[in-house]
N, CA, C and O atoms as a Tripos MOL2 file, in Angstrom:
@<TRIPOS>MOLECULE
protein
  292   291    73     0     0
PROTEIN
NO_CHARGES

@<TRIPOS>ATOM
      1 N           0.8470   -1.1780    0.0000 N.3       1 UNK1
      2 CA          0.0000    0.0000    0.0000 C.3       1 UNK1
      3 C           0.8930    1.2430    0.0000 C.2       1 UNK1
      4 O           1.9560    1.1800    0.6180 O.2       1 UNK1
      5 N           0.5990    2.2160   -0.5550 N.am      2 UNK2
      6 CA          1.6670    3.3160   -0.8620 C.3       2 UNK2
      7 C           1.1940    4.1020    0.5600 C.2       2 UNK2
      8 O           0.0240    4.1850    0.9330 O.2       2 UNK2
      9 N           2.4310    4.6910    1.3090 N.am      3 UNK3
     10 CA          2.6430    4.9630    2.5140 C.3       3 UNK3
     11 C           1.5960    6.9110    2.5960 C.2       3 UNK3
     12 O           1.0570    7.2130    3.6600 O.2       3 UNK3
     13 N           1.5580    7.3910    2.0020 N.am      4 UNK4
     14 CA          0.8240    8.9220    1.6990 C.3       4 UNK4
     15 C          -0.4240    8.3650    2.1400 C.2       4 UNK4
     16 O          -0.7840    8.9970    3.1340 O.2       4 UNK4
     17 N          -1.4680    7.2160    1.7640 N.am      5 UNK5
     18 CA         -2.9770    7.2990    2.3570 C.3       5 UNK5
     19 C          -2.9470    6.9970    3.3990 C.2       5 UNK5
     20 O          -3.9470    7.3360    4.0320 O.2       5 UNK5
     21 N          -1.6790    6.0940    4.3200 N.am      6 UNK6
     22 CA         -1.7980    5.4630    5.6920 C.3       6 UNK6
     23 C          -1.7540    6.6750    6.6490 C.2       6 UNK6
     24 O          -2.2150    6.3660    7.7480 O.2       6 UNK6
     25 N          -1.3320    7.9900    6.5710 N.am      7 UNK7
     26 CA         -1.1930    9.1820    7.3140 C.3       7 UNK7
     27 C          -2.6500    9.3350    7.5630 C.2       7 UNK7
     28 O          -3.3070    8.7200    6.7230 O.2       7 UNK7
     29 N          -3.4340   10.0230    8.5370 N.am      8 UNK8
     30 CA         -4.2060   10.4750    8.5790 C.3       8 UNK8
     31 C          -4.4570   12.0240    7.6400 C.2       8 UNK8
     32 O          -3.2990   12.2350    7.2820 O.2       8 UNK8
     33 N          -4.9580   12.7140    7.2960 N.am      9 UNK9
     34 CA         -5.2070   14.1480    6.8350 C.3       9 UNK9
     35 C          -4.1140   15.4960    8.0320 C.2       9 UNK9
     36 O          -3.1980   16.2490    7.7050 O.2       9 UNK9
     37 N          -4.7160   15.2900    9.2640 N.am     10 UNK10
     38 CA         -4.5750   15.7210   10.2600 C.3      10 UNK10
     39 C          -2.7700   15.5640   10.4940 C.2      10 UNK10
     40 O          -1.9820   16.3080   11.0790 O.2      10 UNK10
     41 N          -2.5830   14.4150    9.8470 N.am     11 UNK11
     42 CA         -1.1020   13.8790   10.4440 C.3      11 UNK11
     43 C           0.1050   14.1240    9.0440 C.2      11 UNK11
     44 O           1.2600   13.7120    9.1530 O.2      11 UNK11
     45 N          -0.2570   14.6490    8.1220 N.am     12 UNK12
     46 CA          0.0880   14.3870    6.9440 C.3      12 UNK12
     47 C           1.5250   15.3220    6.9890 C.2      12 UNK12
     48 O           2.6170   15.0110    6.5140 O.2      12 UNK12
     49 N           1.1580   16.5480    7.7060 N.am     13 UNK13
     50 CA          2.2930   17.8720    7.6650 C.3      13 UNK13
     51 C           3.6970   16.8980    8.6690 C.2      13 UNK13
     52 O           4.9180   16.9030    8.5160 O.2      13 UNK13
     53 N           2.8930   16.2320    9.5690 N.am     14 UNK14
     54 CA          3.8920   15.5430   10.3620 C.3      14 UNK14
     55 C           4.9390   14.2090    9.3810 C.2      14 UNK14
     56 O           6.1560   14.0380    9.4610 O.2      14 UNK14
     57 N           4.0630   13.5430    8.6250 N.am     15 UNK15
     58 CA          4.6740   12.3380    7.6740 C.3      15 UNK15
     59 C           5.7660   13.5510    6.5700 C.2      15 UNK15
     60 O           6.6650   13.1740    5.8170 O.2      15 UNK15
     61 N           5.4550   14.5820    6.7300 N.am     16 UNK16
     62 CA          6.0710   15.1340    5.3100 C.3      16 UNK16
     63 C           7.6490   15.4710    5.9820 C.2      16 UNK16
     64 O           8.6600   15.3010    5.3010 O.2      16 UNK16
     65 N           7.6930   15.8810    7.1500 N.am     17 UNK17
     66 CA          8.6980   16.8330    7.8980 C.3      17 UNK17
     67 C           9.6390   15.1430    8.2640 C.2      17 UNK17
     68 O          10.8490   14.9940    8.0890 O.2      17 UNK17
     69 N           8.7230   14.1140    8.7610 N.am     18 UNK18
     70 CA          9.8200   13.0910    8.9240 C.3      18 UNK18
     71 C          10.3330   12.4100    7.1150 C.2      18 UNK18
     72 O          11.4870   11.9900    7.1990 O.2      18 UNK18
     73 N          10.0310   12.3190    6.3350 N.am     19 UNK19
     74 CA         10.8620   12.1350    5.4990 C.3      19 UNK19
     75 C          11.6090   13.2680    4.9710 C.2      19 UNK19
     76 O          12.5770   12.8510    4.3360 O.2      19 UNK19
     77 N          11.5240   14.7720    4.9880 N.am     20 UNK20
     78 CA         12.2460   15.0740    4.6620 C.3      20 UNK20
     79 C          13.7320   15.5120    5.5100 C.2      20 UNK20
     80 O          14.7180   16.1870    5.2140 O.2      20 UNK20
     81 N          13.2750   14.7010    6.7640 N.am     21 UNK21
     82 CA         14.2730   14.0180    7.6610 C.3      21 UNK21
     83 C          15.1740   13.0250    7.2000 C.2      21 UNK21
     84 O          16.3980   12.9880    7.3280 O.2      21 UNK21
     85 N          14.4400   12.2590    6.6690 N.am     22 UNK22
     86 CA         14.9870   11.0660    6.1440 C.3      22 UNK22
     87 C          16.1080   11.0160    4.9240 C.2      22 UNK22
     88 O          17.0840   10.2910    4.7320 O.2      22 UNK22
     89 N          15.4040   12.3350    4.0450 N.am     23 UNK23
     90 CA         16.5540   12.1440    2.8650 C.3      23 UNK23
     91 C          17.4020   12.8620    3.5820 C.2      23 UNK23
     92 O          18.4540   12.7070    2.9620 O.2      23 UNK23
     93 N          17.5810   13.4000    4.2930 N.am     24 UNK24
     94 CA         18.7610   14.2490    5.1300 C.3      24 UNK24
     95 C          19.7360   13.3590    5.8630 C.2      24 UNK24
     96 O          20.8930   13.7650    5.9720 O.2      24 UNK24
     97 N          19.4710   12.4330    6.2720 N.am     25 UNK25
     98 CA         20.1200   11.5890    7.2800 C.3      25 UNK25
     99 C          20.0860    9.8140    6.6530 C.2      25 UNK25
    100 O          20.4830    8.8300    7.2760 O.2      25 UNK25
    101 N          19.6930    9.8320    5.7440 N.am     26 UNK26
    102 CA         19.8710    8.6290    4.9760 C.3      26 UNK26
    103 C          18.1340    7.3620    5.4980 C.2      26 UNK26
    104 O          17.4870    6.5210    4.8740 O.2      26 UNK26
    105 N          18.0790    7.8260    6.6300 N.am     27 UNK27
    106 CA         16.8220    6.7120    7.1670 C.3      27 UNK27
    107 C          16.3670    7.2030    8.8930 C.2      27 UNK27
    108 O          17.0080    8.0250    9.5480 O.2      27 UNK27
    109 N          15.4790    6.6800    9.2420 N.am     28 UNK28
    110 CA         14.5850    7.2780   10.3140 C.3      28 UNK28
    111 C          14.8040    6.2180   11.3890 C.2      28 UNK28
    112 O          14.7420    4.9930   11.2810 O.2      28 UNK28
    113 N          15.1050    7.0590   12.5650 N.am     29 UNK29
    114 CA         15.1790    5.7920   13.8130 C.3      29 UNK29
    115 C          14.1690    6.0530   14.6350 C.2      29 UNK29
    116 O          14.0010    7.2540   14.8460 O.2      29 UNK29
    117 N          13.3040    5.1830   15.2670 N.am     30 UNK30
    118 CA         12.5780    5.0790   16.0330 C.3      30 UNK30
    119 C          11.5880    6.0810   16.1780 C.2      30 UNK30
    120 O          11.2590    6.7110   17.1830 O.2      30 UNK30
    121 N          11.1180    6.1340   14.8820 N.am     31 UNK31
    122 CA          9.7530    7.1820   14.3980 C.3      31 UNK31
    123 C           8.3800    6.3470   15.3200 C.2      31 UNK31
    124 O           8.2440    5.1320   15.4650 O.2      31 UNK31
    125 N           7.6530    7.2430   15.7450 N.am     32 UNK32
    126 CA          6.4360    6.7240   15.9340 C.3      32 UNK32
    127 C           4.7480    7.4970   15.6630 C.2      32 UNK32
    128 O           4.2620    8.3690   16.3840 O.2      32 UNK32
    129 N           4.3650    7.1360   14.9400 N.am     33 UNK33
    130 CA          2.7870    8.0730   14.6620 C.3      33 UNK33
    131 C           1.7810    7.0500   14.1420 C.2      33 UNK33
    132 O           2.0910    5.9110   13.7940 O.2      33 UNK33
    133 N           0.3180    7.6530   14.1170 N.am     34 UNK34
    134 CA         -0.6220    7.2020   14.1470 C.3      34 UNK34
    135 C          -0.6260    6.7900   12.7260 C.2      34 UNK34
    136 O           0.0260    7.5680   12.0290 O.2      34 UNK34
    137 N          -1.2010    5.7290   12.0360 N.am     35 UNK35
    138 CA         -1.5380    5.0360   11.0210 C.3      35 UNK35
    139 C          -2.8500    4.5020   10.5860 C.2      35 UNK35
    140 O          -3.6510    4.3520   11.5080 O.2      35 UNK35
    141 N          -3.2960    4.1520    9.2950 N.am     36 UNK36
    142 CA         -4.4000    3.6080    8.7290 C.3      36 UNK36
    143 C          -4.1480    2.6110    8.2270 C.2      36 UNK36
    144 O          -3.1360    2.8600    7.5710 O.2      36 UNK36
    145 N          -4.5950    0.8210    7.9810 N.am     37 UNK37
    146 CA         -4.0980    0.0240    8.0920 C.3      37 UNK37
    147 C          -4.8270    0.1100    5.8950 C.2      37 UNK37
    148 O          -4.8980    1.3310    5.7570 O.2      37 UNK37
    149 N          -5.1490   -0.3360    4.8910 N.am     38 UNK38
    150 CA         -5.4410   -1.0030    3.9740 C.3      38 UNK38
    151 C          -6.7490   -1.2600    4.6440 C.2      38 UNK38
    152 O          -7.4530   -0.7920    3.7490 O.2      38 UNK38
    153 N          -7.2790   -1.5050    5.2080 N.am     39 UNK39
    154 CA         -8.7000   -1.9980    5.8340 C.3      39 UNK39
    155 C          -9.4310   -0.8490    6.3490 C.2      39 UNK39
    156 O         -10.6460   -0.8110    6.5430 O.2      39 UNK39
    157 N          -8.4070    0.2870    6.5980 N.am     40 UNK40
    158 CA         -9.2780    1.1390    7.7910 C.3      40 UNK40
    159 C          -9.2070    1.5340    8.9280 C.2      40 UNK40
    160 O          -9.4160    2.5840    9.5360 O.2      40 UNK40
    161 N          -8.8370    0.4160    9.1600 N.am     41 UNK41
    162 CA         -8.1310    0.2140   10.8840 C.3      41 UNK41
    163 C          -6.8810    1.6320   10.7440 C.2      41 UNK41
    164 O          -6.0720    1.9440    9.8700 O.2      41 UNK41
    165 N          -7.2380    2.1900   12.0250 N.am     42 UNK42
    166 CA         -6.3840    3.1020   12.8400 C.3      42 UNK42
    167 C          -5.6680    2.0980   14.1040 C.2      42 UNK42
    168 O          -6.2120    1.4050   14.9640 O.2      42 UNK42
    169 N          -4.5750    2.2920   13.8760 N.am     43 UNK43
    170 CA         -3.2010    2.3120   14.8130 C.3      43 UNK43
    171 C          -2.1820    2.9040   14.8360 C.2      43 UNK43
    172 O          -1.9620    3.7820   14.0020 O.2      43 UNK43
    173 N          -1.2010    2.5490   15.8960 N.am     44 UNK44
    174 CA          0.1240    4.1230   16.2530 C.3      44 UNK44
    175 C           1.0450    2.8700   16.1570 C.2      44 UNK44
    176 O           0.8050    1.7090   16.4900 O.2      44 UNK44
    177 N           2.0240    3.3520   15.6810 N.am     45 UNK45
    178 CA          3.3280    2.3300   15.3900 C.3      45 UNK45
    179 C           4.4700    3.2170   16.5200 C.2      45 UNK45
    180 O           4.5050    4.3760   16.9340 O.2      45 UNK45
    181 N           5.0600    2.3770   16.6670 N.am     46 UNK46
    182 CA          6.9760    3.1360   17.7750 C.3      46 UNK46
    183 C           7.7100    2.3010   17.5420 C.2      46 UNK46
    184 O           7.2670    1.2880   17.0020 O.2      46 UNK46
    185 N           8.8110    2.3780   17.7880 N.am     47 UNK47
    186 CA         10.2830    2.2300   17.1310 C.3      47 UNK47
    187 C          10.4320    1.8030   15.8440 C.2      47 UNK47
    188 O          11.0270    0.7860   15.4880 O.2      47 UNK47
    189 N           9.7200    2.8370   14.9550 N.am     48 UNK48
    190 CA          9.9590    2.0610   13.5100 C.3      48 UNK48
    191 C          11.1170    2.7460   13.0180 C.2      48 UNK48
    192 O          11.5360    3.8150   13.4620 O.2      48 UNK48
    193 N          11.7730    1.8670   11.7760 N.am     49 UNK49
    194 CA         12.8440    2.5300   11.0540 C.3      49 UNK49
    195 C          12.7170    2.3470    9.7250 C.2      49 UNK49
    196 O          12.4410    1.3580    9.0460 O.2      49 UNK49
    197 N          12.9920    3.5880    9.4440 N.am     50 UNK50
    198 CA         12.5170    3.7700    7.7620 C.3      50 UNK50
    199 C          13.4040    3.9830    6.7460 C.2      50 UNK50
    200 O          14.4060    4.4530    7.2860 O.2      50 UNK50
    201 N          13.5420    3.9150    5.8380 N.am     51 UNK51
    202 CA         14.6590    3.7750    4.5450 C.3      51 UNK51
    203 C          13.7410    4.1720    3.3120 C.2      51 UNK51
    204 O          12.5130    4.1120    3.2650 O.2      51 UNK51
    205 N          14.6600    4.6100    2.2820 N.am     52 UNK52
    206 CA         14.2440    4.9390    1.1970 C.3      52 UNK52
    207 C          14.6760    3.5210    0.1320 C.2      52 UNK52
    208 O          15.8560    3.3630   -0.1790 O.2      52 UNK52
    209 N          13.8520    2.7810   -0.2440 N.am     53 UNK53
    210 CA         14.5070    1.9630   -1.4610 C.3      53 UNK53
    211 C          14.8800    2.3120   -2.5880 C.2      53 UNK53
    212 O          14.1770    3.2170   -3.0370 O.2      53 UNK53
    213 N          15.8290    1.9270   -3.3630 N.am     54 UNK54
    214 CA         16.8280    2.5880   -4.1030 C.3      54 UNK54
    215 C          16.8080    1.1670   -4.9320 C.2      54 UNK54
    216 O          16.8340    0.0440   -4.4270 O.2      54 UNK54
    217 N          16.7450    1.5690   -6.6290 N.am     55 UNK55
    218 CA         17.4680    0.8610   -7.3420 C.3      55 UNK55
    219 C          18.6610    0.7040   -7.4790 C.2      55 UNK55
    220 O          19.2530    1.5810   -6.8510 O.2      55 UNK55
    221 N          19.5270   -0.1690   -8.1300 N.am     56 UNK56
    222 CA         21.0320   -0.0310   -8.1210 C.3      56 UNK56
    223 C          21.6140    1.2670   -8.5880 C.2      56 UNK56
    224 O          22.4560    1.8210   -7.8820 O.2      56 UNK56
    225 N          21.2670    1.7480   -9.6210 N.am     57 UNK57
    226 CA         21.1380    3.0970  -10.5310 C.3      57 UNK57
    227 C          21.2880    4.2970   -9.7460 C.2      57 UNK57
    228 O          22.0240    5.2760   -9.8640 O.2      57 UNK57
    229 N          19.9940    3.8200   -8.5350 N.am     58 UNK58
    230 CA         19.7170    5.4530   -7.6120 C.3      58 UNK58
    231 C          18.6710    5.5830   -7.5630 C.2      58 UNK58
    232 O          18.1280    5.6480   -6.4600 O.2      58 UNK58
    233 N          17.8450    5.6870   -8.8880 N.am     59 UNK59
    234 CA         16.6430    5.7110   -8.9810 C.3      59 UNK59
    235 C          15.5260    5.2240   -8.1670 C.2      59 UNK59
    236 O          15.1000    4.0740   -8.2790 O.2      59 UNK59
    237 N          14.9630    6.2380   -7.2030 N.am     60 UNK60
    238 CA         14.0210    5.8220   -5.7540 C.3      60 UNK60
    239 C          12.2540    5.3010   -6.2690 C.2      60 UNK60
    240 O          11.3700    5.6980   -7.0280 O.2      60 UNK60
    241 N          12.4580    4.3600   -5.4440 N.am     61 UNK61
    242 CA         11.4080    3.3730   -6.1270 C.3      61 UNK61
    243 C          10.6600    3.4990   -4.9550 C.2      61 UNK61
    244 O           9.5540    2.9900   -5.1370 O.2      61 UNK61
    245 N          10.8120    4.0570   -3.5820 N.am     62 UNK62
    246 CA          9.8560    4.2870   -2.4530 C.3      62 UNK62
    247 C          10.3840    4.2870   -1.1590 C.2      62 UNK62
    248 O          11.5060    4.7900   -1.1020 O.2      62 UNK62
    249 N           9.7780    3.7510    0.2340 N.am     63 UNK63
    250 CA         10.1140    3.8220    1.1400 C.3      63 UNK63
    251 C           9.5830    2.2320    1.5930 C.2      63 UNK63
    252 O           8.6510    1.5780    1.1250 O.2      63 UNK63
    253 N          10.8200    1.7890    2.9900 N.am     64 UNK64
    254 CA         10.4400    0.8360    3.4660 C.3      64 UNK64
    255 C          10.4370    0.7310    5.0060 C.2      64 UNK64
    256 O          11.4610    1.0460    5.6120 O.2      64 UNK64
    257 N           9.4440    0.3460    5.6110 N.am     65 UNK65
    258 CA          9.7160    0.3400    7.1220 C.3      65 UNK65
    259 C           9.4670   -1.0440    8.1580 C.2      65 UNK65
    260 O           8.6910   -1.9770    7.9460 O.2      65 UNK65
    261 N           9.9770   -0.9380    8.8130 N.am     66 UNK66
    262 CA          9.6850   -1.8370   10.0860 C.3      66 UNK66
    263 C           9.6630   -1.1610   11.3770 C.2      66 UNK66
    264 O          10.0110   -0.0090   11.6360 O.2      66 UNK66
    265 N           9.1620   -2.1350   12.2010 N.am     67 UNK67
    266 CA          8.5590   -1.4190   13.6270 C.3      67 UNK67
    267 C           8.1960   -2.0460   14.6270 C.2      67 UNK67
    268 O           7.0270   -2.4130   14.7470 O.2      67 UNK67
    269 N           9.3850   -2.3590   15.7930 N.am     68 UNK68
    270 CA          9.1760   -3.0940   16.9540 C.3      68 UNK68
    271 C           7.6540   -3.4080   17.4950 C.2      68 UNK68
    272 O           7.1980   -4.5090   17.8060 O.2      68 UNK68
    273 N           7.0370   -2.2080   17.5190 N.am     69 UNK69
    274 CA          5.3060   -2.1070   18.5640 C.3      69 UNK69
    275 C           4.4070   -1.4890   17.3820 C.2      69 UNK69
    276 O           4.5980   -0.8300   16.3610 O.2      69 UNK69
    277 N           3.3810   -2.0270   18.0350 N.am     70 UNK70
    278 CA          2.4690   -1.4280   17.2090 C.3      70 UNK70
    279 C           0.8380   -1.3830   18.0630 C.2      70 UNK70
    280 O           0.7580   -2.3190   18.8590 O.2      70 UNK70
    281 N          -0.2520   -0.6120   18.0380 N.am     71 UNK71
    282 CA         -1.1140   -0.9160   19.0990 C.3      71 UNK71
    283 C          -2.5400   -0.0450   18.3910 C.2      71 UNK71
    284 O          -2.3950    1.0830   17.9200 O.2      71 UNK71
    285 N          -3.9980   -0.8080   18.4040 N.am     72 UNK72
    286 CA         -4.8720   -0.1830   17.8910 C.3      72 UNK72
    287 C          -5.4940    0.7680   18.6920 C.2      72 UNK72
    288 O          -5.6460    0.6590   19.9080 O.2      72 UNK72
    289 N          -5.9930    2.0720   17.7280 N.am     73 UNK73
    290 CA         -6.1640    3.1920   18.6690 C.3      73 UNK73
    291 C          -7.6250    3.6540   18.0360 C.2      73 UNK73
    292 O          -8.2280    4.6170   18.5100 O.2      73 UNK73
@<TRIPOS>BOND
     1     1     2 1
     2     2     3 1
     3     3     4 2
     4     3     5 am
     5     5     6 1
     6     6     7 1
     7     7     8 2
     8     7     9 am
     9     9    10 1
    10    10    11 1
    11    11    12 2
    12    11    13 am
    13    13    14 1
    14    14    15 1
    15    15    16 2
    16    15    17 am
    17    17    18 1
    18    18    19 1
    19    19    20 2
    20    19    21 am
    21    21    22 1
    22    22    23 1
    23    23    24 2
    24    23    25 am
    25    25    26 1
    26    26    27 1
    27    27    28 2
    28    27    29 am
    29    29    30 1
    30    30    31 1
    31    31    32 2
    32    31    33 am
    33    33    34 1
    34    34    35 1
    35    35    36 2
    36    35    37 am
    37    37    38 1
    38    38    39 1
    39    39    40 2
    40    39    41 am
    41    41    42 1
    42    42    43 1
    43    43    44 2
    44    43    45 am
    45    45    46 1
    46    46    47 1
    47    47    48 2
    48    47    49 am
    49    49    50 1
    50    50    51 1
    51    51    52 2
    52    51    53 am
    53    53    54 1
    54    54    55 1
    55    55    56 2
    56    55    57 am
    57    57    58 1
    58    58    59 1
    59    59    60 2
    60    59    61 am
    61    61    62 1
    62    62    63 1
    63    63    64 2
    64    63    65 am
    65    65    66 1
    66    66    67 1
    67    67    68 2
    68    67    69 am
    69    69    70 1
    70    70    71 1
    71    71    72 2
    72    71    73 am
    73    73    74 1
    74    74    75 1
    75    75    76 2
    76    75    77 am
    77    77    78 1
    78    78    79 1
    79    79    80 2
    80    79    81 am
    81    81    82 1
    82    82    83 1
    83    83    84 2
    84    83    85 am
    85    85    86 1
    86    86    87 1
    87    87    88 2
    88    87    89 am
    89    89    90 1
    90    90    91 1
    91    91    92 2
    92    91    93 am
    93    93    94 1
    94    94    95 1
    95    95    96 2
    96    95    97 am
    97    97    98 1
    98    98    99 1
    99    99   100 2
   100    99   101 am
   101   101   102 1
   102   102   103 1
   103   103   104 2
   104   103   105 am
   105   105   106 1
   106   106   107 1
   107   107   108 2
   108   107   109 am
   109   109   110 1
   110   110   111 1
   111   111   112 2
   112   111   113 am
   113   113   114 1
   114   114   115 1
   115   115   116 2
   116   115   117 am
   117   117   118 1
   118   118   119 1
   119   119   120 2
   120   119   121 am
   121   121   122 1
   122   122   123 1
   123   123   124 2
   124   123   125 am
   125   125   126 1
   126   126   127 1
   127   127   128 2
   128   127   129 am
   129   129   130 1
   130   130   131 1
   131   131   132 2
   132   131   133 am
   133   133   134 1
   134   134   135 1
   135   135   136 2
   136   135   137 am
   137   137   138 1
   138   138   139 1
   139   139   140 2
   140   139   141 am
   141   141   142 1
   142   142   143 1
   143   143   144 2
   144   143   145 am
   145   145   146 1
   146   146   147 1
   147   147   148 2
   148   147   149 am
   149   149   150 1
   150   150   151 1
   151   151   152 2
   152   151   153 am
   153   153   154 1
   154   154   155 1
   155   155   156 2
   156   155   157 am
   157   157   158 1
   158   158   159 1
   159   159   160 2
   160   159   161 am
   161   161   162 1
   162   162   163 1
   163   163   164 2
   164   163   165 am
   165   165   166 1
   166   166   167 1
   167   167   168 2
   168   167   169 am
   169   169   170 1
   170   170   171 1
   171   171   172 2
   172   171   173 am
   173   173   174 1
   174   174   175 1
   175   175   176 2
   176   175   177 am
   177   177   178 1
   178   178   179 1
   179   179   180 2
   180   179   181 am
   181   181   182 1
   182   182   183 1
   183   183   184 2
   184   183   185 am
   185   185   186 1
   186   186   187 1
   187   187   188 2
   188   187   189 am
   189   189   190 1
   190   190   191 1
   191   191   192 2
   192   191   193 am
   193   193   194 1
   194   194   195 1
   195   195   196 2
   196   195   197 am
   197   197   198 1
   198   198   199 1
   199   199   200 2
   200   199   201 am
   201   201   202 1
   202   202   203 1
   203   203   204 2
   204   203   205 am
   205   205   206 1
   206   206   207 1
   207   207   208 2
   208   207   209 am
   209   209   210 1
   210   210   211 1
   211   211   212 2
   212   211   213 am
   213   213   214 1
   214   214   215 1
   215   215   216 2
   216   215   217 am
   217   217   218 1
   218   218   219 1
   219   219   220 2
   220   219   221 am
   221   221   222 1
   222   222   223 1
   223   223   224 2
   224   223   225 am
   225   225   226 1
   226   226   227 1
   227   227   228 2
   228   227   229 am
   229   229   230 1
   230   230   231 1
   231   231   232 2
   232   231   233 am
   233   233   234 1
   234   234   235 1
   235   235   236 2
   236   235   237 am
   237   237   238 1
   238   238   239 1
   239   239   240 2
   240   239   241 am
   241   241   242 1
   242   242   243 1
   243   243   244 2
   244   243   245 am
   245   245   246 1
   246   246   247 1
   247   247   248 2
   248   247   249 am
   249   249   250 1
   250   250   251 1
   251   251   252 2
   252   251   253 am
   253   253   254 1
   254   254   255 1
   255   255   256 2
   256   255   257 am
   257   257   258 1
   258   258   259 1
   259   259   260 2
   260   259   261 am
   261   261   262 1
   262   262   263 1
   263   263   264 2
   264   263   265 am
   265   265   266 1
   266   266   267 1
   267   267   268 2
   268   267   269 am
   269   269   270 1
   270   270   271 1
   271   271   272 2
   272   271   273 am
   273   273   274 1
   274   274   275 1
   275   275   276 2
   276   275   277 am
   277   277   278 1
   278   278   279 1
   279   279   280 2
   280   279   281 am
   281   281   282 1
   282   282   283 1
   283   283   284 2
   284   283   285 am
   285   285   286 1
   286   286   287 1
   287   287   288 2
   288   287   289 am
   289   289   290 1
   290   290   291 1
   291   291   292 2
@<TRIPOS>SUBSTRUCTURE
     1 UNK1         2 RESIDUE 1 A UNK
     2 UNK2         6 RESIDUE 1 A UNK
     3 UNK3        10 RESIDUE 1 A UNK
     4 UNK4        14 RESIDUE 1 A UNK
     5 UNK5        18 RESIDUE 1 A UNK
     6 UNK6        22 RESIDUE 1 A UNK
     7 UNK7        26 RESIDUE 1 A UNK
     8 UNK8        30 RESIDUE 1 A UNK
     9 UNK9        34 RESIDUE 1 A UNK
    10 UNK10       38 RESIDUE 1 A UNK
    11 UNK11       42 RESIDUE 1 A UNK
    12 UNK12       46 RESIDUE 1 A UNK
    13 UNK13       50 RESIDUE 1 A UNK
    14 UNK14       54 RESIDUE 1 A UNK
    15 UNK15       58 RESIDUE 1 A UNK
    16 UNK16       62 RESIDUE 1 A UNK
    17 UNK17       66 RESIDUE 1 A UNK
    18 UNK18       70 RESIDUE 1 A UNK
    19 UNK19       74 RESIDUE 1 A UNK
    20 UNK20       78 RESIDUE 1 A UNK
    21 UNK21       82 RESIDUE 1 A UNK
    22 UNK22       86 RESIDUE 1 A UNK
    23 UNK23       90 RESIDUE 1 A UNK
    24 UNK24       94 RESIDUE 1 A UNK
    25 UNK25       98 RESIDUE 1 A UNK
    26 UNK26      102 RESIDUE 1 A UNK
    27 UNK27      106 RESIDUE 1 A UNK
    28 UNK28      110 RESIDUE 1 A UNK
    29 UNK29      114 RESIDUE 1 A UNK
    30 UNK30      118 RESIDUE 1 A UNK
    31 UNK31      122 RESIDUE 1 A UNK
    32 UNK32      126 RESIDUE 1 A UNK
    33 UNK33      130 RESIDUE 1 A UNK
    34 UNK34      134 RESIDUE 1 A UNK
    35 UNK35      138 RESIDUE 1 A UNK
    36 UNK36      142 RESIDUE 1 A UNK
    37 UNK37      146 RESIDUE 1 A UNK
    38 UNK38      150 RESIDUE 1 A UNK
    39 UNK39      154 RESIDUE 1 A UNK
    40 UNK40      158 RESIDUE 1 A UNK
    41 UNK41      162 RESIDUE 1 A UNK
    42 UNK42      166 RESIDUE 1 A UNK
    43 UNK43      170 RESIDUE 1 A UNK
    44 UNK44      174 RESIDUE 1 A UNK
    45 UNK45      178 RESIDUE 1 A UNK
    46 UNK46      182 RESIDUE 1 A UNK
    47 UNK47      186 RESIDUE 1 A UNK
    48 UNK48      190 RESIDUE 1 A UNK
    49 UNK49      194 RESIDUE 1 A UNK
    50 UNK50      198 RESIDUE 1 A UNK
    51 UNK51      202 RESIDUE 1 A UNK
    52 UNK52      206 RESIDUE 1 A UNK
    53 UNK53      210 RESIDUE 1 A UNK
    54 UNK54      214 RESIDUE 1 A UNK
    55 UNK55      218 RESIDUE 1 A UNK
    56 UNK56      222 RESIDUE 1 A UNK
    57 UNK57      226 RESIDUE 1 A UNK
    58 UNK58      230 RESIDUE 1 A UNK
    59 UNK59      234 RESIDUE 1 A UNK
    60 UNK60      238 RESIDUE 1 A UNK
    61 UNK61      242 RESIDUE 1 A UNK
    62 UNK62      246 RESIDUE 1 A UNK
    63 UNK63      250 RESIDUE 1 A UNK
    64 UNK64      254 RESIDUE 1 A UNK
    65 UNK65      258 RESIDUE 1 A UNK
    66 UNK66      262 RESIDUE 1 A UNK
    67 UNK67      266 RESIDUE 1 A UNK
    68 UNK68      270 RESIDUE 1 A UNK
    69 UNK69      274 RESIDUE 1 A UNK
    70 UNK70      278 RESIDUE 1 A UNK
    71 UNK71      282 RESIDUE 1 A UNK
    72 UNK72      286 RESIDUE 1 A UNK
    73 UNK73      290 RESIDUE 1 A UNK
């Protein structure tokens, strides 16, 4: 699921400021904010870490994350 609809509206200025964290520092440590699951479902993720995926080339094909906790809200 492409990561822009999982933000809430409300939360969106916040998703924008942590990636442009991210291209600054190469990847995100222990980000945590509220989420929308593909279904609907609202939950808050913490200690996730995020990366930009990269073709061999360079050419950015998106973002990838993982995330110790996770909890429905």
């Amino acid at each position: 699921m492409p990561s822009r609809p999982t933000a809430e509206p409300a939360h969106r200025e916040q998703r924008e400021a942590m990636f442009a964290e991210m291209r600054a520092k190469g990847f995100i440590e222990d980000y945590a904010g509220a989420r929308i699951s593909a279904s609907g479902r609202r939950f808050e993720i913490r200690g996730a870490l995020i990366w930009p995926l990269l073709a061999p080339d360079g050419e950015k094909l998106g973002e990838a994350a993982s995330f110790r906790d996770y909890r429905s809200i």
